[in-house]
PLY file of the C-alpha trace (Angstrom):
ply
format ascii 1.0
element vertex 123
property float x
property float y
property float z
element edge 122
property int vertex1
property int vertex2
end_header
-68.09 -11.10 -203.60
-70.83 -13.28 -202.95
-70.75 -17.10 -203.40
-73.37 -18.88 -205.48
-73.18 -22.59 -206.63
-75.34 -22.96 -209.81
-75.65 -26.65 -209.85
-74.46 -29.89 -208.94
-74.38 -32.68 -211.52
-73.87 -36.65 -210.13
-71.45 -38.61 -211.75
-72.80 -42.54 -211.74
-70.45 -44.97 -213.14
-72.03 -47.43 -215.78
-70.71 -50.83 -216.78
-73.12 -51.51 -220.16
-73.82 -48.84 -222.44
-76.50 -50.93 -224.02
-77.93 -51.06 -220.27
-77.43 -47.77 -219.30
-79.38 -47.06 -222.35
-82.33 -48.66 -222.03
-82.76 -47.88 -218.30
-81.79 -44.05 -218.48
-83.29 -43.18 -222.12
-85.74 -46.12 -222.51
-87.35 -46.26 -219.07
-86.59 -42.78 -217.19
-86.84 -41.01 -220.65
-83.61 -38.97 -220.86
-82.24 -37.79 -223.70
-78.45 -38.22 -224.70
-77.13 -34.40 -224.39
-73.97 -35.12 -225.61
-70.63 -38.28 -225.30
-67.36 -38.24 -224.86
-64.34 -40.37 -225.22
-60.76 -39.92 -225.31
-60.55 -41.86 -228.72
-61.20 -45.43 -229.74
-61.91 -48.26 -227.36
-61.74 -45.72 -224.75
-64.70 -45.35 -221.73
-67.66 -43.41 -222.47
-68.41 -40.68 -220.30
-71.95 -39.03 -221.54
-74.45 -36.48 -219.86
-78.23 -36.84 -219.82
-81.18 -35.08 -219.08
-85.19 -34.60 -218.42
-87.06 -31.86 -217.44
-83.94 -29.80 -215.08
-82.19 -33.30 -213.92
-78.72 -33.58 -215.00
-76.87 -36.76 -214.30
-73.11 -37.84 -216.09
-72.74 -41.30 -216.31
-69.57 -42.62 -216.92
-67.72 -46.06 -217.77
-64.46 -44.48 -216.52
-63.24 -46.73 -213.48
-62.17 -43.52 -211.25
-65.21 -41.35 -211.59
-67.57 -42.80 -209.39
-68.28 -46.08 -207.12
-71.09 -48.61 -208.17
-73.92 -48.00 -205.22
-74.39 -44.04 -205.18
-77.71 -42.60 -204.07
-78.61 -39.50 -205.88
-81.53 -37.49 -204.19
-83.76 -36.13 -206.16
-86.44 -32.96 -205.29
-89.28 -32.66 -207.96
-92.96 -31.80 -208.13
-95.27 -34.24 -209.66
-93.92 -37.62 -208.36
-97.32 -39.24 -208.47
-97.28 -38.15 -212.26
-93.80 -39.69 -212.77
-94.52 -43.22 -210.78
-98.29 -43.43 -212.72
-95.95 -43.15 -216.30
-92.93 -45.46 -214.91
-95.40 -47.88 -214.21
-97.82 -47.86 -217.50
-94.37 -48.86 -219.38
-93.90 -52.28 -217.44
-90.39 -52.30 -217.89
-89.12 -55.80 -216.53
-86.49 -54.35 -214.33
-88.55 -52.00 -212.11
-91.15 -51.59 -210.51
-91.49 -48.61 -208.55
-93.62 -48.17 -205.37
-94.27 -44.53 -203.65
-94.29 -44.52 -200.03
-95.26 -41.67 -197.64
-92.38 -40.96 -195.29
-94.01 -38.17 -193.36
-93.88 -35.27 -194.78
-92.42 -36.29 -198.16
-93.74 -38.70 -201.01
-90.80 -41.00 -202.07
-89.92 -43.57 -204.84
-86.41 -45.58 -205.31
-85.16 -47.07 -208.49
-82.08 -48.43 -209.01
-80.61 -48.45 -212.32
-78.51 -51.48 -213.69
-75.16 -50.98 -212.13
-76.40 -50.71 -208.10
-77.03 -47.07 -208.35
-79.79 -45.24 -206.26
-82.16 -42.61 -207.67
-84.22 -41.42 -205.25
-86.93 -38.93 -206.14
-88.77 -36.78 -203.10
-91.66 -34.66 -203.38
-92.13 -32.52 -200.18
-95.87 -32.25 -198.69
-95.33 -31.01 -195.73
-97.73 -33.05 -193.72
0 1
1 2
2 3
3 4
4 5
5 6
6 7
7 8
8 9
9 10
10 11
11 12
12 13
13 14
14 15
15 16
16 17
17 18
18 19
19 20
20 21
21 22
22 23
23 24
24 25
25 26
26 27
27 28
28 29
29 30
30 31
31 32
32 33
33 34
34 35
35 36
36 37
37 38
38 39
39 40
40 41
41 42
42 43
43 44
44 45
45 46
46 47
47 48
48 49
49 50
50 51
51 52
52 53
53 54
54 55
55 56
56 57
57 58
58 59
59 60
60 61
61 62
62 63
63 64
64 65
65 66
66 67
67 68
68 69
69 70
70 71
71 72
72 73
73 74
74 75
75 76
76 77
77 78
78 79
79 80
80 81
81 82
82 83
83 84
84 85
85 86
86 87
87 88
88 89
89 90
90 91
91 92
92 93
93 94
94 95
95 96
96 97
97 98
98 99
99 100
100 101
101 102
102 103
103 104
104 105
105 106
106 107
107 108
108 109
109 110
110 111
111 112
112 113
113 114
114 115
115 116
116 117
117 118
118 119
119 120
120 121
121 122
């Protein structure tokens, strides 16, 4: 039998849901695919998406340390900075920078979290 991963989804912890929100929905445009929680006053753990990208984020202390980097491959990064920038959004301001052979840009979300989105050019 062969073996085939299908996909791997980060887990980023979150300390503000109200935060999370307006960075990961607001800003980056996700949408809220679906929450969870074990029952009242409990964490939330919740899963979002855009376009393919697939990230949990979760309150719950044991799922993740504050300060991941997630590495992200896409096409159209140029697209993505040119809209992250029309919105202004106080707590960002992405840059692109050529790193030889791939266009990057950084942003870090609320909680110390990395998400780093590559577009190979292979120059």
């Amino acid at each position: 039998m062969d073996i085939q991963f299908n996909r791997a989804v980060p887990i980023l912890r979150i300390f503000d849901i109200a935060k999370a929100r307006e960075f990961y929905l607001d800003f980056l445009r996700f949408r809220v695919d679906w929450e969870h929680r074990f029952g009242n006053d409990f964490p939330l753990y919740m899963q979002v998406s855009r376009d393919g990208l697939v990230l949990h984020l979760s309150e719950h202390h044991g799922d993740a340390s504050p300060g991941s980097t997630v590495a992200v491959y896409m096409t159209g990064i140029k697209a993505l900075h040119d809209e992250l920038t029309a919105k202004a959004y106080r707590y960002a301001k992405p840059g692109l920078s050529d790193q030889g052979g791939r266009i990057e840009m950084q942003l870090a979300d609320p909680f110390g979290n990395r998400i780093r989105f590559l577009e190979m050019t292979g120059g």
